[in-house]
LOKEFI-723433 format. One record per atom (N, C-alpha, C, CB): residue number from 1; residue in one letter; atom name; x, y, z. Coordinates in steps of 0.05 Angstrom, whole numbers, plus 32768, in hexadecimal, padded with zeros to 4 digits. Last residue first. Glycine has a CB too. Example, Ala and Ser with C-alpha at 12.3 -4.5 7.8 and 13.67 -1.06 7.14 Angstrom:
BEGIN
2_s_N_8101_7FD3_808E
2_s_CA_8111_7FEB_808F
2_s_C_8102_8001_809D
2_s_CB_811A_7FF4_8072
1_a_N_8108_7F8E_809C
1_a_CA_80F6_7FA6_809C
1_a_C_8108_7FBE_809C
1_a_CB_80E2_7FA7_80B5
END
This chain:
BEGIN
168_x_N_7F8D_8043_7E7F
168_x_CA_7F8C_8039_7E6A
168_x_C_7F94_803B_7E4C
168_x_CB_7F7C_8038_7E6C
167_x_N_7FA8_8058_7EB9
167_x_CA_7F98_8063_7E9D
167_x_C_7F9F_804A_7E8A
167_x_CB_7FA5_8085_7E8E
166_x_N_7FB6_8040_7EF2
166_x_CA_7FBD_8041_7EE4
166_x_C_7FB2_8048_7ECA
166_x_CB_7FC5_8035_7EE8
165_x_N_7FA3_804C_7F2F
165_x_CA_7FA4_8032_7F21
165_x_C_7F9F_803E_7F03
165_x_CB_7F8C_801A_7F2B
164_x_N_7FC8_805A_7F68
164_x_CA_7FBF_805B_7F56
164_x_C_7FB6_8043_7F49
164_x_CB_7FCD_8067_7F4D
163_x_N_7FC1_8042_7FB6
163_x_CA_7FCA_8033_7F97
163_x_C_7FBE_8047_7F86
163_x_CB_7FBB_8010_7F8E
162_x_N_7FCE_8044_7FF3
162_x_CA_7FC1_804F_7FE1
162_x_C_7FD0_804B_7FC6
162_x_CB_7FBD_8069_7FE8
161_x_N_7FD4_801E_8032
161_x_CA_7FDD_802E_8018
161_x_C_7FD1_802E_8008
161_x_CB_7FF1_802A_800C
160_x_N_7FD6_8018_8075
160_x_CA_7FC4_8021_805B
160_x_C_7FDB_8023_8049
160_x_CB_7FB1_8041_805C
159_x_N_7FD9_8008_80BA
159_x_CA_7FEC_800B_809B
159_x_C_7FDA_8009_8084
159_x_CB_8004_7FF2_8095
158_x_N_7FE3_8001_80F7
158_x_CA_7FCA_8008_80E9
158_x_C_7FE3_8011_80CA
158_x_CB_7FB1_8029_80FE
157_x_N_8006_800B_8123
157_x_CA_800C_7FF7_8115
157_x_C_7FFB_7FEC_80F9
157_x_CB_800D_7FE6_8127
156_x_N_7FE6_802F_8152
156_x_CA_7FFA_8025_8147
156_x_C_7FFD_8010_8139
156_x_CB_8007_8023_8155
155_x_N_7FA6_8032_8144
155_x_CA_7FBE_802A_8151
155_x_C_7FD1_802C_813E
155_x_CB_7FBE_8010_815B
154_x_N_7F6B_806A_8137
154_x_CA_7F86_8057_8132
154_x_C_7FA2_804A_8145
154_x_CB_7F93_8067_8120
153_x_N_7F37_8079_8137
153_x_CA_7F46_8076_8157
153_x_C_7F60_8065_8147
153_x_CB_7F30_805E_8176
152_x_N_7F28_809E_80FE
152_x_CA_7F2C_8084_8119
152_x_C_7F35_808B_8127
152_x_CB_7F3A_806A_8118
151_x_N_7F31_80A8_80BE
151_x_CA_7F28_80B6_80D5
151_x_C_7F1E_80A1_80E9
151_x_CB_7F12_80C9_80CF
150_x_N_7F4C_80BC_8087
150_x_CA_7F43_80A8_8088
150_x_C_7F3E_80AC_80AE
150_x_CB_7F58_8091_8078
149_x_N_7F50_80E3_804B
149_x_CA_7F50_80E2_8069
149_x_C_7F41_80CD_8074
149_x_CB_7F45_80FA_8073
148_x_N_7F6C_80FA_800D
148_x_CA_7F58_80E2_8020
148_x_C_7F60_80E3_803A
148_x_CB_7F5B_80C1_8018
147_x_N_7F6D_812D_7FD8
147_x_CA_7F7A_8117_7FF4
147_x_C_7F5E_810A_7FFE
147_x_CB_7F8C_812C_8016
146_x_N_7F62_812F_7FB1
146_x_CA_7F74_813F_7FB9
146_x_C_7F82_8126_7FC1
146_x_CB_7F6E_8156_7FCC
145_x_N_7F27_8123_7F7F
145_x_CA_7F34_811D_7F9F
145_x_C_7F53_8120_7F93
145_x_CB_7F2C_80F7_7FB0
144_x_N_7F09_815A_7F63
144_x_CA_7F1E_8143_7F56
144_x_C_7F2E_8140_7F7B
144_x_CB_7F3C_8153_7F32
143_x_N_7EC8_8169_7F68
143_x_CA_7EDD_8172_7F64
143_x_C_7EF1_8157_7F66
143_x_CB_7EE1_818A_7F76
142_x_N_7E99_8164_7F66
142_x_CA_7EA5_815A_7F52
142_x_C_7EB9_8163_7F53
142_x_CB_7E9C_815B_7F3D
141_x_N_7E6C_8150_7F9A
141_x_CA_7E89_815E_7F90
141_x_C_7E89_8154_7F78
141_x_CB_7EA5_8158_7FA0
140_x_N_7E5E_811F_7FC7
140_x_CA_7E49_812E_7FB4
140_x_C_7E63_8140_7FB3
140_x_CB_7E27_813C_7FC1
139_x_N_7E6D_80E0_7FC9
139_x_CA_7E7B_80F8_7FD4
139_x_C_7E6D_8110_7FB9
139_x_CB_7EA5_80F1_7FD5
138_x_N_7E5B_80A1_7FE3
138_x_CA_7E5C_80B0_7FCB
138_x_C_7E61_80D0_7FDD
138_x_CB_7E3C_80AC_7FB5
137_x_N_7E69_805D_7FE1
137_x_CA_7E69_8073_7FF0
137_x_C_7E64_8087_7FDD
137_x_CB_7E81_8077_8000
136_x_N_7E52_801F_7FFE
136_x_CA_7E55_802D_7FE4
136_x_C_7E5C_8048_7FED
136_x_CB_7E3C_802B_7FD1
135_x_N_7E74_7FE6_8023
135_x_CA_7E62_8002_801E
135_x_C_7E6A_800D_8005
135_x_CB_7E66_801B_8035
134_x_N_7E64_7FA2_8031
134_x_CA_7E6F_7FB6_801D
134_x_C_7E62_7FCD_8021
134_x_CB_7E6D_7FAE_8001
133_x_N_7E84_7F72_805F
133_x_CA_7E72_7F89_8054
133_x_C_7E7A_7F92_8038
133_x_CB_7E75_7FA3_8066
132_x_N_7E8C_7F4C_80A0
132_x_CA_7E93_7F5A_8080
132_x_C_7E7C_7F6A_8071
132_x_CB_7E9B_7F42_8069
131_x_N_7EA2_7F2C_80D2
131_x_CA_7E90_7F38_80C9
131_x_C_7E97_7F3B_80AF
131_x_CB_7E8B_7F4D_80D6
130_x_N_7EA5_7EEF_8105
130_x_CA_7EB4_7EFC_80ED
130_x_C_7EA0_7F0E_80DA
130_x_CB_7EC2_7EE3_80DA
129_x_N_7EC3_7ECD_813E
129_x_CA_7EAC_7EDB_8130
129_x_C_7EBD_7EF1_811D
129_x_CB_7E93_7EEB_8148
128_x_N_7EF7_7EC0_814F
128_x_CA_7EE6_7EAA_8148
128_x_C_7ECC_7EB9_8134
128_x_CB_7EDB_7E9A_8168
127_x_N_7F23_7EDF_816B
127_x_CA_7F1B_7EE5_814D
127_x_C_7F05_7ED4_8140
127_x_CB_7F34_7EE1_813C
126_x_N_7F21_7ED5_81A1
126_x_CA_7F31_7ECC_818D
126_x_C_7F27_7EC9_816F
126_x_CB_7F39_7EB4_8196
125_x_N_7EE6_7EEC_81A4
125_x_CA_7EF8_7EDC_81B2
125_x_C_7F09_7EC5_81A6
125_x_CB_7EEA_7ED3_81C3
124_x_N_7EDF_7F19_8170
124_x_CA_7ED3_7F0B_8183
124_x_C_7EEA_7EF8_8190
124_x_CB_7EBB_7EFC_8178
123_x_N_7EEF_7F28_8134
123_x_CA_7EE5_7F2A_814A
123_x_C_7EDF_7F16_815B
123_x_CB_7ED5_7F34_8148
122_x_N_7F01_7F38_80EA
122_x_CA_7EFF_7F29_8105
122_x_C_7EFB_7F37_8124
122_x_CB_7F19_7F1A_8106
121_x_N_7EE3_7F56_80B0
121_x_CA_7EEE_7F57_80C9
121_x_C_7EE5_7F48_80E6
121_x_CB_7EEE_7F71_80CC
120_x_N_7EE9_7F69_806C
120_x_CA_7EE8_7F5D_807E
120_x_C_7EF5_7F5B_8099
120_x_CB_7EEA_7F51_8075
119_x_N_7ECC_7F97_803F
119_x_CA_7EDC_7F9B_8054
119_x_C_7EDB_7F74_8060
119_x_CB_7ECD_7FB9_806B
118_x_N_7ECF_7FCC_8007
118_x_CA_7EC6_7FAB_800A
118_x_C_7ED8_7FA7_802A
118_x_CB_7ED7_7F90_7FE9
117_x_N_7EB7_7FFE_7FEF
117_x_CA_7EC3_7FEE_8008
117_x_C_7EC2_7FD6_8007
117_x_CB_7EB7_7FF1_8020
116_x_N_7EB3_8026_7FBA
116_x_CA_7EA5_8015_7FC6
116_x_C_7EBB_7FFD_7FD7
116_x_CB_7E92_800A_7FAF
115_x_N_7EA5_8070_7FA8
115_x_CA_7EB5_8058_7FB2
115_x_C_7EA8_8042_7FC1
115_x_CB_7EC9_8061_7FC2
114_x_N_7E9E_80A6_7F7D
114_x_CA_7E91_8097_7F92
114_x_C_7EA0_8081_7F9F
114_x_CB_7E7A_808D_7F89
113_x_N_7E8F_80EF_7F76
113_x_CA_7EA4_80D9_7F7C
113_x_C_7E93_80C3_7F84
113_x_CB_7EBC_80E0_7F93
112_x_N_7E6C_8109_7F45
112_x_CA_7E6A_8109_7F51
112_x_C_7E85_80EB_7F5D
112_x_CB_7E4F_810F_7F4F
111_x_N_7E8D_8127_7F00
111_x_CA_7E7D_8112_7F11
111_x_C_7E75_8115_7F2A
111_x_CB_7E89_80FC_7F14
110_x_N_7EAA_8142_7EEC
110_x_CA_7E95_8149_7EE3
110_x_C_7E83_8138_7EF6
110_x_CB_7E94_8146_7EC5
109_x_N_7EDF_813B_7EF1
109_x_CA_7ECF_8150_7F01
109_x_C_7EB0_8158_7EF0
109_x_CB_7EE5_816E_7F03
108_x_N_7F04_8102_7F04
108_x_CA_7EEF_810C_7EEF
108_x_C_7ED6_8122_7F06
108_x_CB_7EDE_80EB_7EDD
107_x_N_7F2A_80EC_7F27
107_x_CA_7F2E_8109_7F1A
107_x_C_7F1A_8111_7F09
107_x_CB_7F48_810D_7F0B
106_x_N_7F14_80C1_7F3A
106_x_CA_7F12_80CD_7F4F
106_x_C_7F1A_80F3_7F43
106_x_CB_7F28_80BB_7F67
105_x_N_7EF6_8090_7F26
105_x_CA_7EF7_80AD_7F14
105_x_C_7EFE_80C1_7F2C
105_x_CB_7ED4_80B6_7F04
104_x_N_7EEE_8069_7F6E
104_x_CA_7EF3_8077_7F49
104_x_C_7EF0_808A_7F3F
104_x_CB_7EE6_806F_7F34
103_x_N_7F0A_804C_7F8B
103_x_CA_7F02_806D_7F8A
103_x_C_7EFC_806F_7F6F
103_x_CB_7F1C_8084_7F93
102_x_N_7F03_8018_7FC2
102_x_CA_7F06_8019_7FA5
102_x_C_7EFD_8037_7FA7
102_x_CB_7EF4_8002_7F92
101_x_N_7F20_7FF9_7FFB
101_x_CA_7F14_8010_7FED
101_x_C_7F24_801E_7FD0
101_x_CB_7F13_8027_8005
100_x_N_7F21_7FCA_801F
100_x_CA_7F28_7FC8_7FFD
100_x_C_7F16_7FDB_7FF3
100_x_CB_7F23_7FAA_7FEC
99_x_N_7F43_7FAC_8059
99_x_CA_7F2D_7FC1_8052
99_x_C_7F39_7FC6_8034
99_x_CB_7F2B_7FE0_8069
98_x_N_7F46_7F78_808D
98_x_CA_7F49_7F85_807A
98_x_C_7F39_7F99_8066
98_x_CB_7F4F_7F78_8072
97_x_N_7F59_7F7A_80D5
97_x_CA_7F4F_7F7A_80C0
97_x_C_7F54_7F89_80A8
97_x_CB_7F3E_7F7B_80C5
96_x_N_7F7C_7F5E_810C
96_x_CA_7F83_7F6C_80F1
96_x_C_7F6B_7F66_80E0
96_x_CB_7F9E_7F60_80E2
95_x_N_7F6B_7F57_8144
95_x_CA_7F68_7F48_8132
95_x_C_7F5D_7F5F_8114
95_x_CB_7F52_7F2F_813E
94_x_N_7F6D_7F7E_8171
94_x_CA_7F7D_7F61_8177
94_x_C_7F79_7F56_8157
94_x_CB_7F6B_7F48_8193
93_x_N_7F5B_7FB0_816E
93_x_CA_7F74_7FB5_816C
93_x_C_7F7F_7F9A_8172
93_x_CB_7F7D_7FCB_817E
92_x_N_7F28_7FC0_813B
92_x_CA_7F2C_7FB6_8153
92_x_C_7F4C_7FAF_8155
92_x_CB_7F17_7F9D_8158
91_x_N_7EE0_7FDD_8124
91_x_CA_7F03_7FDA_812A
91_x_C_7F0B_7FCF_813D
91_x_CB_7F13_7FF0_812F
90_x_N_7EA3_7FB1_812E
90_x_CA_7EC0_7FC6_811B
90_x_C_7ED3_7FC5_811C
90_x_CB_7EC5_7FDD_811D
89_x_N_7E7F_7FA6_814F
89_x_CA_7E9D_7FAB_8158
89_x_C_7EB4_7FB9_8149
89_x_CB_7EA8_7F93_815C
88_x_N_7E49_7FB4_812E
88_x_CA_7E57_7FA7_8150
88_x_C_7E6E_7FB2_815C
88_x_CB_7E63_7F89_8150
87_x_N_7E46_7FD1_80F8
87_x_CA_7E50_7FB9_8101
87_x_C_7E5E_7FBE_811C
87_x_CB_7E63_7FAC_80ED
86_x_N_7E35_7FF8_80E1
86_x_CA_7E1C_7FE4_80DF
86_x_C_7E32_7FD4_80EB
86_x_CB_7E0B_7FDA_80BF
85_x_N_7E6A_800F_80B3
85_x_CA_7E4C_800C_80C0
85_x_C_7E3D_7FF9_80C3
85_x_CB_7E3D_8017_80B8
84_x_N_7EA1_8023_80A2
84_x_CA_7E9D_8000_80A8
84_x_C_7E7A_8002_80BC
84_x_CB_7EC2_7FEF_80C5
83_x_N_7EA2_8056_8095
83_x_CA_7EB2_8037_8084
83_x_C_7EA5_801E_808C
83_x_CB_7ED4_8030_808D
82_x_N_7E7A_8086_8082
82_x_CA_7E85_806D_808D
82_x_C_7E8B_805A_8085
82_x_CB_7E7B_8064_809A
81_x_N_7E8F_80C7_8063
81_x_CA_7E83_80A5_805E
81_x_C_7E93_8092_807C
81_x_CB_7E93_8095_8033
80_x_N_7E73_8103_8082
80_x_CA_7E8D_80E9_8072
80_x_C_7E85_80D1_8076
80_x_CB_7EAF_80E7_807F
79_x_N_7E4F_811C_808C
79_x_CA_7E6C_812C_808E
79_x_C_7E80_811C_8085
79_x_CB_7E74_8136_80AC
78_x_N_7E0F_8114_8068
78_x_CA_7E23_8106_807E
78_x_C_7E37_811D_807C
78_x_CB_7E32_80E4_8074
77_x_N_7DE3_80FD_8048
77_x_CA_7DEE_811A_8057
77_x_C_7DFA_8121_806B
77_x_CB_7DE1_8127_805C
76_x_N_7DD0_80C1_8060
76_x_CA_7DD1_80D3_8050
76_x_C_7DD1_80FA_805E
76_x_CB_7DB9_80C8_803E
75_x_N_7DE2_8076_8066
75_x_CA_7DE3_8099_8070
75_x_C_7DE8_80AB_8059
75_x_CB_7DFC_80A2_8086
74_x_N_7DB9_803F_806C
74_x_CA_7DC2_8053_8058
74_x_C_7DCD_806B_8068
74_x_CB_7DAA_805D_8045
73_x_N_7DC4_7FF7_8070
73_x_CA_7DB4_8016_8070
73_x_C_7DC2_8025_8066
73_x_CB_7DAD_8025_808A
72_x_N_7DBA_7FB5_8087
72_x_CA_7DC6_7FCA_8071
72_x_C_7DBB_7FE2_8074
72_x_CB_7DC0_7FC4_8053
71_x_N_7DD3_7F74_8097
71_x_CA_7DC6_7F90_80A7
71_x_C_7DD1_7FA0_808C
71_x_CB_7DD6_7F9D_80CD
70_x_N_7DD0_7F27_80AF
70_x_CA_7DD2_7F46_8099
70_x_C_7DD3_7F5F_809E
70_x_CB_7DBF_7F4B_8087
69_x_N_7DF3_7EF7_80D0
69_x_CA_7DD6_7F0C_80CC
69_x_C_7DE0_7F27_80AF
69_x_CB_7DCF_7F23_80F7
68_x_N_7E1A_7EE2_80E3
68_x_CA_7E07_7ED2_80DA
68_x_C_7DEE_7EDE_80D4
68_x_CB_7E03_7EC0_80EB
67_x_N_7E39_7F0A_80FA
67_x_CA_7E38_7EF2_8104
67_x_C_7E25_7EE4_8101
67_x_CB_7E3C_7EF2_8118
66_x_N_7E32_7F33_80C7
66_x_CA_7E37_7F35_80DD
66_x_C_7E2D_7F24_80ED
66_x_CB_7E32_7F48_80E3
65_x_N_7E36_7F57_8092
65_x_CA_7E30_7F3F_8096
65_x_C_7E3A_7F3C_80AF
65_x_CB_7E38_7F2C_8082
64_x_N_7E1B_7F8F_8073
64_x_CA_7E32_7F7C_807A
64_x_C_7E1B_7F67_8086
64_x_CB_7E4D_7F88_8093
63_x_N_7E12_7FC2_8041
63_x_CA_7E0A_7FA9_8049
63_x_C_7E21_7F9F_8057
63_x_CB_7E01_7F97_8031
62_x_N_7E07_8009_8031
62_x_CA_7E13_7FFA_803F
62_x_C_7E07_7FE3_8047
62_x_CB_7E1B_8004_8050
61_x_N_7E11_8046_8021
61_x_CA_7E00_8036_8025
61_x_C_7E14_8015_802B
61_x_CB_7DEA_8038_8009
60_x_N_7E21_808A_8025
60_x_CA_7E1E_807B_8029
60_x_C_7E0C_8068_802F
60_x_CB_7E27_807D_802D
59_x_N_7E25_80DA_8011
59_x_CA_7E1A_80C6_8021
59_x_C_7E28_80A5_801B
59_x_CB_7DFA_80C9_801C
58_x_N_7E42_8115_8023
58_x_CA_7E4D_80FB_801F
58_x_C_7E2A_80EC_8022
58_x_CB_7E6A_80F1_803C
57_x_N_7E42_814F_8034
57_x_CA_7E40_8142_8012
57_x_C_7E4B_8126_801A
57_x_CB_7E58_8155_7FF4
56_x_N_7E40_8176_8060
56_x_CA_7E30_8160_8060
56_x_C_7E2B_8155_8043
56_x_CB_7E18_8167_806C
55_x_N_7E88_8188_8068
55_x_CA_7E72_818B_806A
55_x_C_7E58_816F_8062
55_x_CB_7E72_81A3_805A
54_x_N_7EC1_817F_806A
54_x_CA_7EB7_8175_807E
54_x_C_7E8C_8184_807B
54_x_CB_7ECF_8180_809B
53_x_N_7EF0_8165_8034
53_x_CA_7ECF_8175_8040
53_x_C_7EC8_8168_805A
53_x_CB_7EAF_816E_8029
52_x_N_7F25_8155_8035
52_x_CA_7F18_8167_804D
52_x_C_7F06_816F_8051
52_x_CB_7F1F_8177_8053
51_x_N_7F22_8136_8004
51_x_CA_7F2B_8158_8007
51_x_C_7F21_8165_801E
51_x_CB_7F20_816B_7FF0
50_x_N_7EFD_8104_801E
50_x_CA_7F00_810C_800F
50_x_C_7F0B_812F_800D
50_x_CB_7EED_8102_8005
49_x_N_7EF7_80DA_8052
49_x_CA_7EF3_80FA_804D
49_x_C_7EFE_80FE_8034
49_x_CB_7F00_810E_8062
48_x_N_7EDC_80A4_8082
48_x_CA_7EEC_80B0_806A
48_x_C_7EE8_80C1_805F
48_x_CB_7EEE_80A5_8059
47_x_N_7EDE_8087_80C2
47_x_CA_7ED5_8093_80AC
47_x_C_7EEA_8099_808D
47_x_CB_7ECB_80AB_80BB
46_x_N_7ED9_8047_80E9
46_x_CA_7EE4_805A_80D5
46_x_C_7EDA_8066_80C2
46_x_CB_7EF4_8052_80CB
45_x_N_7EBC_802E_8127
45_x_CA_7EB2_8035_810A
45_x_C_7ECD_8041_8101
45_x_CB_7E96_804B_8108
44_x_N_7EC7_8007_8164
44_x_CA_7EC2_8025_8151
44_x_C_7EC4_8016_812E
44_x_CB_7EE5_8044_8159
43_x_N_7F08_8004_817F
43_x_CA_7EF0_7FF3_8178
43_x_C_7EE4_800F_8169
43_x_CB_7EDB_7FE3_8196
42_x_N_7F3A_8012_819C
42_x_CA_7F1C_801A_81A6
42_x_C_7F05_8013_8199
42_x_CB_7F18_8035_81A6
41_x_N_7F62_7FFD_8182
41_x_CA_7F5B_7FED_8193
41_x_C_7F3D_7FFC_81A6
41_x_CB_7F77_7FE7_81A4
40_x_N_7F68_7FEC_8144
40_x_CA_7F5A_8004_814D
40_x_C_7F50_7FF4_817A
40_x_CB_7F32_800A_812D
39_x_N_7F83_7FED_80FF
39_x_CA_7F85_7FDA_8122
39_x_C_7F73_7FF7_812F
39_x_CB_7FB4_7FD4_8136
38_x_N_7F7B_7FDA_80BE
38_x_CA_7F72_7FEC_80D4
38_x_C_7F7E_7FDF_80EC
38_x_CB_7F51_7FEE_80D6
37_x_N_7FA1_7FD2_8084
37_x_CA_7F94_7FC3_80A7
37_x_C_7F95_7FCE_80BA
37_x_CB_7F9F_7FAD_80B4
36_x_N_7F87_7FEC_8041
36_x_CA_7F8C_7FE9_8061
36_x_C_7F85_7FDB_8073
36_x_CB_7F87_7FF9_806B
35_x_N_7F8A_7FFB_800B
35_x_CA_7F8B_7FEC_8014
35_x_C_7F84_7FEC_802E
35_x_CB_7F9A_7FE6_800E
34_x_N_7F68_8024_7FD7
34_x_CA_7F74_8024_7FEA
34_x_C_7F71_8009_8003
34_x_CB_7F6E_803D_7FF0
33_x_N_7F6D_803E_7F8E
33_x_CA_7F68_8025_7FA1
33_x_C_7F7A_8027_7FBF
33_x_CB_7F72_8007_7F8E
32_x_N_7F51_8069_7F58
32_x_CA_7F6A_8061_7F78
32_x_C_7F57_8047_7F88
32_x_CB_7F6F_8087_7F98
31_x_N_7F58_806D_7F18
31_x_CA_7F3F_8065_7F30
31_x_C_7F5E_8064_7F48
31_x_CB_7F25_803A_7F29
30_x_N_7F71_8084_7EEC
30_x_CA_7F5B_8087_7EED
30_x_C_7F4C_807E_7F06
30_x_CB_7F55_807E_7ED9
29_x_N_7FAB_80B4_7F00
29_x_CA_7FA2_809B_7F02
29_x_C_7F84_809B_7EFA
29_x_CB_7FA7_8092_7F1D
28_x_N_7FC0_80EA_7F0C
28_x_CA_7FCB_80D5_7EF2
28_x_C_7FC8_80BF_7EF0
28_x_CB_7FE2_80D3_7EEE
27_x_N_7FC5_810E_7F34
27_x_CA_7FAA_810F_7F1B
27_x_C_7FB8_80F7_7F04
27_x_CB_7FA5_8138_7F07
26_x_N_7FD5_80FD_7F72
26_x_CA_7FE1_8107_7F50
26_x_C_7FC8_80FB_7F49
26_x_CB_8003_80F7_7F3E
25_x_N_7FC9_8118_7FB8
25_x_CA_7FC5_8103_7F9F
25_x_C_7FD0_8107_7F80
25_x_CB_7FA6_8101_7F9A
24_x_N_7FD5_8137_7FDE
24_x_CA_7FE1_813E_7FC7
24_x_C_7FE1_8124_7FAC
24_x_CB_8001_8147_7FD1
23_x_N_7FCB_80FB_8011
23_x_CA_7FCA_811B_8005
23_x_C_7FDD_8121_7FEE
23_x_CB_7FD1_8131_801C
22_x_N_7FB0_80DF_8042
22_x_CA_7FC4_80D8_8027
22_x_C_7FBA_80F3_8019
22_x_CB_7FBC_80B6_8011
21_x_N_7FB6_80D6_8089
21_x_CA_7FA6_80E0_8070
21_x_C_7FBE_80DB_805E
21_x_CB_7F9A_8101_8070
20_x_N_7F92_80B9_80BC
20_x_CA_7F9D_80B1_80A7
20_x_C_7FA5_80C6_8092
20_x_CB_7F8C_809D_809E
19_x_N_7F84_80CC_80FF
19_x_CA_7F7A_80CD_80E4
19_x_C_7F92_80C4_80D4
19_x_CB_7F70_80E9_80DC
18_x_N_7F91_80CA_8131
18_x_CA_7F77_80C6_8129
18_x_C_7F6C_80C9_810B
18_x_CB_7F6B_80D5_8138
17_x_N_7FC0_809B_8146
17_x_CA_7FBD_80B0_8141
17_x_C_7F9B_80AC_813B
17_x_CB_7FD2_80BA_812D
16_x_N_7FFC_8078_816F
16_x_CA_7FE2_8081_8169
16_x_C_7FD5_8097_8159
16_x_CB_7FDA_8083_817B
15_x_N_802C_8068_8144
15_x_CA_8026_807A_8159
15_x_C_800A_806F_8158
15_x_CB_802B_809A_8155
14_x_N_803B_805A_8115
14_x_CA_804A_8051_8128
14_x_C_8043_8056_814A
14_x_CB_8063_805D_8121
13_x_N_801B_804D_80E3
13_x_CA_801F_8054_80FB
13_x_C_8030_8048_810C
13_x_CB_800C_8054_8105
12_x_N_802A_804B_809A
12_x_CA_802D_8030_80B7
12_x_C_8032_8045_80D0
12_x_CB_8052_8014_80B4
11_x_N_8015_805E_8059
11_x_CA_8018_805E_8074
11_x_C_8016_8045_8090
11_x_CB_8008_806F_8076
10_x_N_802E_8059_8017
10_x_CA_8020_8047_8028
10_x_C_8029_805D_8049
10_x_CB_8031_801E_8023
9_x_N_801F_8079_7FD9
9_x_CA_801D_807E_7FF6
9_x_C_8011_8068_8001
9_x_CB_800F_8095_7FFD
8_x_N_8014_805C_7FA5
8_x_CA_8018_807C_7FA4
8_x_C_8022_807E_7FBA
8_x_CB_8000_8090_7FA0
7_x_N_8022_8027_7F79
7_x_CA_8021_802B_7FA2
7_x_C_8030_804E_7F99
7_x_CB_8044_8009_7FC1
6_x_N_7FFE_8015_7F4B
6_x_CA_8019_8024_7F50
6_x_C_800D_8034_7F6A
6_x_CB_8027_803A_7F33
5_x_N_7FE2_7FDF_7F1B
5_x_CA_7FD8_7FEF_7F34
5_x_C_7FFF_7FFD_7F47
5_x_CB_7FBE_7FD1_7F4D
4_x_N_7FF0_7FC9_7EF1
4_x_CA_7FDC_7FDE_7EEF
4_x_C_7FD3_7FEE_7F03
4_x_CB_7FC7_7FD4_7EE7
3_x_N_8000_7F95_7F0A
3_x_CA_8016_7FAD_7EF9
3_x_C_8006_7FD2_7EF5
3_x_CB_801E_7F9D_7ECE
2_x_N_7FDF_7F82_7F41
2_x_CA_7FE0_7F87_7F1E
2_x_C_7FF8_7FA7_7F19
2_x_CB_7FB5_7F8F_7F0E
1_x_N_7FFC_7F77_7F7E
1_x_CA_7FE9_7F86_7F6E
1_x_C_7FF1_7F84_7F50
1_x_CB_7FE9_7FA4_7F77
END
């Protein structure tokens, strides 16, 4: 990573579990960046939460690409953004994929939050078929993200970390 970017919290399951979370964020970055290789051997979608709202302020939009086709839509008034929508197989516990969630202005309280996914991910018999995407996400609040919760069927061996990125 660029000098500009400082590893706040990496997590590596060791266990199974169903959620991820990174908490007590520091206010001393302008945008967070979060890495991760999901494993998920129940297949499925991942979500994402912002300070534990669990009420209906999120929506999302979303394009991937999926064995030679397109697909895009929208959720709105959601309980939390989906990470990886619109795609078949999604998670999966034989073939590591990668995930590049961008947060910005995540301490400016005048805004509304938003973040954008960039994802790619293998499938199929011996990884031969291959998907990807981008979602946009947005988190109606202005309040300044805390923490992040990240929400699956997680395996063991599933490892995120979370990057400040540094004021200008």
């Amino acid at each position: 990573m660029p000098t500009t970017y400082e590893p706040i919290a990496t997590t590596t399951l060791n266990s199974s579990a169903s959620s991820i979370s990174f908490s007590s964020i520091p206010s001393t970055y302008t945008d967070l960046k979060l890495i991760f290789v999901p494993l998920s051997a129940a297949g499925g979608n991942f979500y994402i939460r912002f300070n534990s709202d669990t009420g209906n302020n999120y929506t999302y939009s979303y394009i991937t690409y999926l064995d030679g086709g397109y697909a895009g839509s929208t959720g709105t008034a959601t309980s939390l953004i989906s990470g990886s929508p619109g795609l078949t197989n999604g998670l999966n516990g034989t073939y590591p994929n990668l995930y590049d969630i961008n947060i910005n202005s995540y301490t400016n309280t005048s805004i509304y939050k938003n973040c954008l996914f960039s994802f790619y991910e293998q499938h199929g018999l011996g990884g031969t078929s291959a998907s990807g995407g981008y979602v946009i996400g947005n988190w109606a609040s202005t309040d300044a993200i805390t923490s992040i919760q990240l929400e699956a069927d997680w395996d063991s061996g599933t490892t995120a970390t979370l990057y400040g990125i540094k004021k200008a």
